[in-house]
C-alpha positions as CSV (number, residue, x, y, z in Angstrom):
1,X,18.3,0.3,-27.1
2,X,22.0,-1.0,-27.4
3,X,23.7,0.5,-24.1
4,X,26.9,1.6,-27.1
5,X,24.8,3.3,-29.1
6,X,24.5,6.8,-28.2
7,X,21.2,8.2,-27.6
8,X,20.4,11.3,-30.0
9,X,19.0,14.5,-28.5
10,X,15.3,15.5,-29.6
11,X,15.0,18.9,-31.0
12,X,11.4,20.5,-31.1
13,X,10.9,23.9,-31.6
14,X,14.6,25.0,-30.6
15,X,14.3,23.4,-27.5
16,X,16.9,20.5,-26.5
17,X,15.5,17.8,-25.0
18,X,17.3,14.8,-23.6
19,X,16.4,11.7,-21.6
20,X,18.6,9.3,-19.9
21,X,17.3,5.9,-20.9
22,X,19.0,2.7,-20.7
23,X,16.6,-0.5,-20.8
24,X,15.0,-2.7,-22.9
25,X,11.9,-4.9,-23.2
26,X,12.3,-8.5,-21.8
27,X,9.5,-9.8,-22.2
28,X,5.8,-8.8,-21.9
29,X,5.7,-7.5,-18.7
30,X,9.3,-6.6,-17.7
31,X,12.1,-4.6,-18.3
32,X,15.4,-5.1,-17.9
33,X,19.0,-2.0,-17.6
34,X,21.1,-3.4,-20.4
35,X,23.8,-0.4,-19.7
36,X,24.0,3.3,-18.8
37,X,25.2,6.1,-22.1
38,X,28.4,7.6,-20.7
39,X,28.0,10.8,-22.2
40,X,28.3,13.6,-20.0
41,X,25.1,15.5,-21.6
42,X,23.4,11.7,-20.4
43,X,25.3,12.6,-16.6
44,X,23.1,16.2,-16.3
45,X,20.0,14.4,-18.1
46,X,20.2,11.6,-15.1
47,X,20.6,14.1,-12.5
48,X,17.3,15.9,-13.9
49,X,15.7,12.1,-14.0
50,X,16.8,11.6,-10.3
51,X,15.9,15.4,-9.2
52,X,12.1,15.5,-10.4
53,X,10.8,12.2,-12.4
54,X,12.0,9.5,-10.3
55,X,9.8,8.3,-7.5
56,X,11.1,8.6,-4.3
57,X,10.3,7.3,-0.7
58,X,9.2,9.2,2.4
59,X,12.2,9.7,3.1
60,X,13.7,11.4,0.1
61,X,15.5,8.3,-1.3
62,X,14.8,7.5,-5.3
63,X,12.3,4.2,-5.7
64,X,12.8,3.4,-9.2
65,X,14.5,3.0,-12.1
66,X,14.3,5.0,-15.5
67,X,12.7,1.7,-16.8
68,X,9.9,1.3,-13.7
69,X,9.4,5.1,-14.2
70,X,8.4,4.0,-18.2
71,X,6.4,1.0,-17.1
72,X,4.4,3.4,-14.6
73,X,3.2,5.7,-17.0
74,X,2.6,3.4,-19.8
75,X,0.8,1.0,-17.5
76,X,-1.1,4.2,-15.9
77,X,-1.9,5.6,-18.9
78,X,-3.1,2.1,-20.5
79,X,-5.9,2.8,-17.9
80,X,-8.3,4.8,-20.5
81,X,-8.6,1.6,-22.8
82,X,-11.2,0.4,-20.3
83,X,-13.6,3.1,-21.2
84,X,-14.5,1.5,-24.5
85,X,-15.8,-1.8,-25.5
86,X,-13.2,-4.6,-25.0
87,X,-13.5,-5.0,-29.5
88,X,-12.6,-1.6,-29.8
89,X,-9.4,-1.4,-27.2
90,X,-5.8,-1.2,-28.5
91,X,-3.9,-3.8,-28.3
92,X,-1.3,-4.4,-25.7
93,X,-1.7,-1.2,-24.9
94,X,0.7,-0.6,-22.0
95,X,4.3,-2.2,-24.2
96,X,3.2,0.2,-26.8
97,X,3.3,3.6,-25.0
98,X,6.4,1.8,-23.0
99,X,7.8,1.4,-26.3
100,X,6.9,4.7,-27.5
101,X,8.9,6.3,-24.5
102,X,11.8,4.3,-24.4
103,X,12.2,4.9,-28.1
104,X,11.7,8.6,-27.6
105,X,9.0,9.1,-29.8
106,X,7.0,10.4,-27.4
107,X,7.5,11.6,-24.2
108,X,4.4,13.2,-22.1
109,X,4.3,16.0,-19.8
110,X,6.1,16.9,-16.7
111,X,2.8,15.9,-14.8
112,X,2.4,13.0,-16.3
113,X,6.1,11.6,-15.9
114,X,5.8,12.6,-12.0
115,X,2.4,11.1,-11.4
116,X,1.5,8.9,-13.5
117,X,0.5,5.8,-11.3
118,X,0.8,7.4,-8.1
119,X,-1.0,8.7,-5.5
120,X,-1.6,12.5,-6.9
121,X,-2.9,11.1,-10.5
122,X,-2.7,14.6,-12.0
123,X,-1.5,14.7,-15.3
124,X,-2.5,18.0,-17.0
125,X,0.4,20.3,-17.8
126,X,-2.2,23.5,-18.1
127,X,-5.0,24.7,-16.2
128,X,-6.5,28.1,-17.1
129,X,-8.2,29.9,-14.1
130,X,-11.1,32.5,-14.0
131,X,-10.5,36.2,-12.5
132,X,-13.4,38.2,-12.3
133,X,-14.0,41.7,-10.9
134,X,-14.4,40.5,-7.8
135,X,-12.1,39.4,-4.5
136,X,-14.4,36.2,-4.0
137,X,-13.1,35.5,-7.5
138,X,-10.0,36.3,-7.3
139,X,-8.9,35.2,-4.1
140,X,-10.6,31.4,-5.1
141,X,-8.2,31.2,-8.5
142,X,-5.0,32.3,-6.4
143,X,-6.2,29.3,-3.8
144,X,-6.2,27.5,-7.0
145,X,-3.3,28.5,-8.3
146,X,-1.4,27.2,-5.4
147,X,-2.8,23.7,-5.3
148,X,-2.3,23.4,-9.3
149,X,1.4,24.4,-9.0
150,X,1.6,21.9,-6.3
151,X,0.6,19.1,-8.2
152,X,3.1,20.4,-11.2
153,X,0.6,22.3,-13.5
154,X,0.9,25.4,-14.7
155,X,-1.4,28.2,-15.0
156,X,-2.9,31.0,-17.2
157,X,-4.9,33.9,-16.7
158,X,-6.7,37.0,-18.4
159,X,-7.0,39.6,-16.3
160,X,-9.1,41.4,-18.6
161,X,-12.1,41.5,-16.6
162,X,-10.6,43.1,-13.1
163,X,-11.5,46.5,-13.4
164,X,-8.8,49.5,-13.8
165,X,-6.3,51.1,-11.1
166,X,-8.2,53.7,-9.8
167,X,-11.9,53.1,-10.7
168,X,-14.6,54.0,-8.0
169,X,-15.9,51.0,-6.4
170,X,-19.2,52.8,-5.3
171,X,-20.3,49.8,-2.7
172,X,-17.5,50.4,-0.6
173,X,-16.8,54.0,-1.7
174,X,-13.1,53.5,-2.2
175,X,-10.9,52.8,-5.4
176,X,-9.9,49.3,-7.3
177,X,-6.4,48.8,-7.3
178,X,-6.4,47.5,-10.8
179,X,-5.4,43.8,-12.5
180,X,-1.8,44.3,-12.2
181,X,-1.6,45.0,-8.4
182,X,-3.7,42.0,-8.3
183,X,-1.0,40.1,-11.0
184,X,1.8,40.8,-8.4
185,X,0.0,38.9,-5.6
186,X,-0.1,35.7,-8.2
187,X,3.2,36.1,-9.0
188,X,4.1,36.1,-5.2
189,X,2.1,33.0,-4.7
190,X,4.2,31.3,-7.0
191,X,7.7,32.2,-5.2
192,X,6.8,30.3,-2.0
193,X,5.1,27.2,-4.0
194,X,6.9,24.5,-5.5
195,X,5.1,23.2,-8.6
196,X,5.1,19.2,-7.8
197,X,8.0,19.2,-5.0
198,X,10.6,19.8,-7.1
199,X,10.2,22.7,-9.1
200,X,8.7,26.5,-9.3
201,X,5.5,26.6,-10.8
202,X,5.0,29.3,-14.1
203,X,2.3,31.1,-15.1
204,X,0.7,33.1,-18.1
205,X,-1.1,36.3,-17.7
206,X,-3.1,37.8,-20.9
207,X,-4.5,41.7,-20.3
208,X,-6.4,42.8,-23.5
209,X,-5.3,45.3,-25.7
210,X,-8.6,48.0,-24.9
211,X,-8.2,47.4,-21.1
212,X,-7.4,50.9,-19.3
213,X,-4.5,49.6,-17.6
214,X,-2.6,48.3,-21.0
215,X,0.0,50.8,-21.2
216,X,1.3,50.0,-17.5
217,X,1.1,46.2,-18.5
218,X,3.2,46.5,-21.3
219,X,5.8,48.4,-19.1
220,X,5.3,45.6,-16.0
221,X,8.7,43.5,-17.0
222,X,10.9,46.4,-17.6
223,X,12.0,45.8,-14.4
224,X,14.1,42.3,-14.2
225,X,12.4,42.0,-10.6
226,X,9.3,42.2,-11.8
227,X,6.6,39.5,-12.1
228,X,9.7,36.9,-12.6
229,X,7.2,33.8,-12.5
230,X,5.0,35.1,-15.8
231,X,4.9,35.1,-19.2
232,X,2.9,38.2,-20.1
233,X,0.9,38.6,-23.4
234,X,-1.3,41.9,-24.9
235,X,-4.2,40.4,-26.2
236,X,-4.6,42.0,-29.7
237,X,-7.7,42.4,-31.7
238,X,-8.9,43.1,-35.2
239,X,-10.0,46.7,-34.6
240,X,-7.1,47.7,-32.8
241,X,-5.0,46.2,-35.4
242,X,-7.1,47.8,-38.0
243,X,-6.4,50.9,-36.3
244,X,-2.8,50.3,-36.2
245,X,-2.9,49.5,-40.2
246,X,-4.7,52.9,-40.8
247,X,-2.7,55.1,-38.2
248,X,-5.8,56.0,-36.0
249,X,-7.3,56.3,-32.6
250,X,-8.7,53.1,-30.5
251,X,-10.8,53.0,-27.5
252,X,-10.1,52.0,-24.4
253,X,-13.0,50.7,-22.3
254,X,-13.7,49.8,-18.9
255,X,-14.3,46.2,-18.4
256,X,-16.8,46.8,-15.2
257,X,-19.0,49.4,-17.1
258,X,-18.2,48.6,-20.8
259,X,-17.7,52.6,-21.3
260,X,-15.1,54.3,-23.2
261,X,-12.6,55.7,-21.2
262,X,-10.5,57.0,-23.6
263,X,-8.8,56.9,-26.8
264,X,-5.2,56.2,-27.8
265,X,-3.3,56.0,-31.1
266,X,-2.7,52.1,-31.9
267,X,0.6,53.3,-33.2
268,X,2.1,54.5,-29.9
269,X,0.9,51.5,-28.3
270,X,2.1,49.4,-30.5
271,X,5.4,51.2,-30.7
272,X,5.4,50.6,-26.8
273,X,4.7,46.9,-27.3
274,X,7.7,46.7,-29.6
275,X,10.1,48.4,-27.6
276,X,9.3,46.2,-24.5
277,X,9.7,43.0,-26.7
278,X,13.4,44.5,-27.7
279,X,14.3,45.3,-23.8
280,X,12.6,42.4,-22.1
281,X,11.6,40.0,-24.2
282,X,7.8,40.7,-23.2
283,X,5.0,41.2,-23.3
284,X,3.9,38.8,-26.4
285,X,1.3,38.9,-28.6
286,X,-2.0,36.7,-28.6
287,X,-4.2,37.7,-31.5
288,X,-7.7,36.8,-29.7
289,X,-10.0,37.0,-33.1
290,X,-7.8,35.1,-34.2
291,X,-8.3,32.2,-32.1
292,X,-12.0,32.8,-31.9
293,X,-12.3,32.6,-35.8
294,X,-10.5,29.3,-35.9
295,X,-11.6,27.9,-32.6
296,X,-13.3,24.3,-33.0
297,X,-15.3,24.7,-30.4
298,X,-16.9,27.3,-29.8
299,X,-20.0,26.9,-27.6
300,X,-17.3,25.5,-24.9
301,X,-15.2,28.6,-24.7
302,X,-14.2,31.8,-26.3
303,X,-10.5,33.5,-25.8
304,X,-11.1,36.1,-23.4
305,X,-12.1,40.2,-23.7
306,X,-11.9,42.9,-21.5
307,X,-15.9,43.0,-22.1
308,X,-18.4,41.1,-19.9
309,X,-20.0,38.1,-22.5
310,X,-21.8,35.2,-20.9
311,X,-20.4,33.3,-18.5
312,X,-20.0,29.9,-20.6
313,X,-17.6,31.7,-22.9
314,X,-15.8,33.3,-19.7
315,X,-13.6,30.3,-19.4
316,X,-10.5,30.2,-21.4
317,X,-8.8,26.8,-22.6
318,X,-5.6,26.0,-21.3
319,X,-2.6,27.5,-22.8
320,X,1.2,26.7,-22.2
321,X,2.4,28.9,-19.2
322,X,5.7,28.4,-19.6
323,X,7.9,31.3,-20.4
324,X,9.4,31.7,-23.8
325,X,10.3,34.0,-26.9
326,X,7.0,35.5,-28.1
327,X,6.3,33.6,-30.7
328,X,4.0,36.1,-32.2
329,X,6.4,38.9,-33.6
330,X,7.0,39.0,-37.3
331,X,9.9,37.1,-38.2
332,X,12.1,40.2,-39.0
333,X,12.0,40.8,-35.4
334,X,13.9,38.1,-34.2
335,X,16.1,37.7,-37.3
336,X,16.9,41.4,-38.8
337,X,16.3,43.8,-36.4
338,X,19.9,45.3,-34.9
339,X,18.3,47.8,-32.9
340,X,14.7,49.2,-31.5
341,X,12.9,50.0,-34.5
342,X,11.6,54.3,-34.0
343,X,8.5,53.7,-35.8
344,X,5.8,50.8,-36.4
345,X,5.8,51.8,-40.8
346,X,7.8,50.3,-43.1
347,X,8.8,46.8,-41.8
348,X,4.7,46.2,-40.7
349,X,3.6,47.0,-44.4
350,X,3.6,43.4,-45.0
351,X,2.2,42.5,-41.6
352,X,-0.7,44.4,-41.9
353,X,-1.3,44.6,-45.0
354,X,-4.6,41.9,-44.3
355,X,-5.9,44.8,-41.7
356,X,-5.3,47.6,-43.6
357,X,-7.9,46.3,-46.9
358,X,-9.9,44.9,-44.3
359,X,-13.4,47.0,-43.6
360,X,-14.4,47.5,-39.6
């Protein structure tokens, strides 16, 4: 890149992203700073570079250039050609991710800018973490929780499986405190754990939709103290969305037994789930059926229920914990709406429309 030609910003998904980059290829192996972009928007993009991508020494001072930070990942990355037979490797593998990056094209993770040749060598953005109804289980993911957030990952949960607040617990005769009491200890473990060194780690947790304890879930961020290092998400399915289509009842079932505990109208839960979204921004939506029905993989894992299934589909694939809009809502949400709609009718005809002609 010519150092007086200014650098455009990348814009994916209404996100700004932009990267102070000044070099240039040489030759095969070595780069070279041909001159630094003087725009100010480059100055805060630097100070990001120099805050969390740029390797620094034991004793806090930076190690490399934007240009060896490049070389380190492509070079690291370049790595995985060995796995297959020396006819079937790219090319010059290494210049063309380092070209890649430099060109912004592409850049990689967070994870994989920070560690990328290093020591660490963890480069996965996601991890998604079992919770079961038990405190082995749950005390193990939180233990895991901290060393992924240490290494710069983020991670997701369902809670859907913890039991609900107040359930008997009849081998130590006492009562379960419920998935979101256990929510606020993850979210606790976050505040005092920096994700990589430099930065707070952030987490998604999913309750389903039929879980006993929904009602205070959707209610959790209407406080702006509470559970500030989550993205939250109901998970929906097609029943209860069928039931919302045809104004009736759902059941609400209890994860540990698989019983019935009781029944609510989908329409005053869903009007709660809207009302939430207006004030908080939260929870979101994930339509779990959804996923299933399109997932190219089943036999590895199924999106997770409030019901026990077998424990190969107990695992959940990694989704992106970082907070943001719900991307879920019906467009009208975000673009019409002026005020909390007072009923779930006339602008979800169209939405559920596929539900309501649907058959159980």
């Amino acid at each position: 890149m010519q150092a007086d030609n200014p650098l455009t910003p990348i814009d994916q998904s209404g996100y700004v992203q932009y990267i102070w980059c000044y070099v240039r290829q040489e030759d095969d192996h070595g780069v070279t700073p041909v001159g630094i972009a003087t725009s100010s928007t480059f100055g805060h993009a630097k100070i990001v570079l120099r805050g969390r991508y740029l390797a620094k020494s034991c004793a806090g001072t930076i190690d490399e250039t934007p240009a060896q930070l490049f070389w380190r990942v492509a070079s690291d990355i370049a790595q995985a050609e060995r796995l297959y037979p020396i006819v079937s490797r790219l090319p010059l593998a290494a210049q063309r991710w380092y070209d890649c990056m430099t060109r912004l094209d592409f850049l990689p993770n967070s994870p994989t800018l920070m560690n990328a040749g290093r020591r660490l060598q963890q480069l996965s953005a996601c991890f998604v973490l079992p919770v079961e109804d038990s405190l082995a289980s749950i005390y193990d993911s939180l233990k895991h929780q901290a060393l992924i957030h240490q290494s710069g990952g983020g991670t997701g949960f369902s809670f859907g499986h913890v039991r609900p607040h107040n359930d008997r617990d009849a081998s130590s005769s006492s009562v379960a405190s419920g998935p979101i009491s256990f929510m606020r200890l993850f979210n606790l473990s976050t505040d005092v754990i920096k994700q990589g060194g430099t930065r707070r780690g952030a987490n998604m947790g999913i309750l389903p939709i039929d879980h006993p304890d929904i009602l205070d879930f959707i209610a959790l961020k209407e406080s702006p103290t509470e559970m500030t290092n989550f993205n939250l998400s109901g998970g929906i399915t097609d029943s209860f969305m069928q039931a919302l289509a045809r104004r009736r009842t759902y059941a609400l079932i209890n994860p540990h037994t698989s019983k019935q505990i009781r029944r609510l109208p989908a329409s005053l839960v869903f009007d709660r789930l809207v009302e939430a979204a207006w004030r908080s921004g939260e929870p979101g939506l994930v339509f779990l059926d959804t996923i299933n029905r399109t997932n190219p993989t089943p036999p590895l894992a199924l999106a997770p229920s409030s019901r026990p299934t077998p424990a190969v589909n107990n695992r959940f694939w990694p989704m992106n914990p970082v907070p943001s809009a719900p991307s879920t809502w019906p467009t009208s949400l975000h673009d019409g709406l002026r005020g909390p709609p007072s009923t779930s009718s006339d602008w979800l005809k169209p939405f559920l429309s596929p539900y309501a002609s649907s058959t159980m």
